[in-house]
N, C-alpha and C positions, 0 to 999 in steps of 0.2 A: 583465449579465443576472443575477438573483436567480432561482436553485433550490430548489427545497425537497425532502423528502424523499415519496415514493412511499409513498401509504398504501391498503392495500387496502381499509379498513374503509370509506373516503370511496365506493366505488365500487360496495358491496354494495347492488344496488335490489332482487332478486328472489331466490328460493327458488332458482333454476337459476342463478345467480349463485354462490349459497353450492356447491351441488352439483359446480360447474364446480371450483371453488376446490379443495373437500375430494380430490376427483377427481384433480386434477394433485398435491396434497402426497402423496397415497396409493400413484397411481403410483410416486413419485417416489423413494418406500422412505427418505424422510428426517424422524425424528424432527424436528427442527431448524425446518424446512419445515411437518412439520406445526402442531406448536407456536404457527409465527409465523400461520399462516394462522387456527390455533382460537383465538389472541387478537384478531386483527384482524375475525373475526366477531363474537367475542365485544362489542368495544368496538361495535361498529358497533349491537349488540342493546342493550348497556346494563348494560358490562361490574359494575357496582354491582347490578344486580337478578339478574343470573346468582349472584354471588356470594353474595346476602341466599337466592336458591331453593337453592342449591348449602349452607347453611350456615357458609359459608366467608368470610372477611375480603375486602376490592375489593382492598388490597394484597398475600394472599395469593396471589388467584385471576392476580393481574397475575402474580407469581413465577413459580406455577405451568405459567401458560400462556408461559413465555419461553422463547427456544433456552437451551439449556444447561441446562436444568434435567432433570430423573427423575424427571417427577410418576409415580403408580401409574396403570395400565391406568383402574381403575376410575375415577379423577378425569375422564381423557379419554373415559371413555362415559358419564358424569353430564352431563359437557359437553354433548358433542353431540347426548344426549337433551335437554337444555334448550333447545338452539337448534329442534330438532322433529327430529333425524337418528339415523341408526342406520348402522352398518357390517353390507356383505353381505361375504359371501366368494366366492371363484369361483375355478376351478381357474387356474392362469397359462397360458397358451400355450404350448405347445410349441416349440423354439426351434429 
């Protein structure tokens, strides 16, 4: 049996697709997570035009967007404003 690797970007068809995604990395309070999830939209959009609107190099923006990296806050709401999103806040739940 031949495997391949799990890619999310193959599977982004719709705006509440992206929303679900961002949704569960945000809960999830994991940099890492998010990262892998804002590259895998990214790629799915056209990770070279995000890059050319963004100012930014296709191999920069790949770096950027990978686990393990420290991009600035500001990269990751360029980001997401390019793909059409925005971060709300809301109080957490009391536990």
């Amino acid at each position: 049996m031949k495997t391949s690797d799990w890619d999310i970007a193959e599977f982004i068809e719709s705006k509440e697709d992206v929303i679900a995604h961002l949704a569960v990395a945000l809960e999830e309070n994991d940099i890492d997570f998010l990262l892998s999830v804002l590259n895998a939209l990214a790629r799915s959009k056209g990770m070279a035009q995000i890059a050319a609107d963004l100012g930014v190099t296709r191999e920069g923006l790949y770096k950027t967007l990978s686990p393990g990296s420290n991009p600035a806050f500001g990269t990751v709401m360029k980001t997401l404003d390019n793909l059409g999103f925005k971060l709300n806040i809301e109080l957490k739940k009391a536990s």
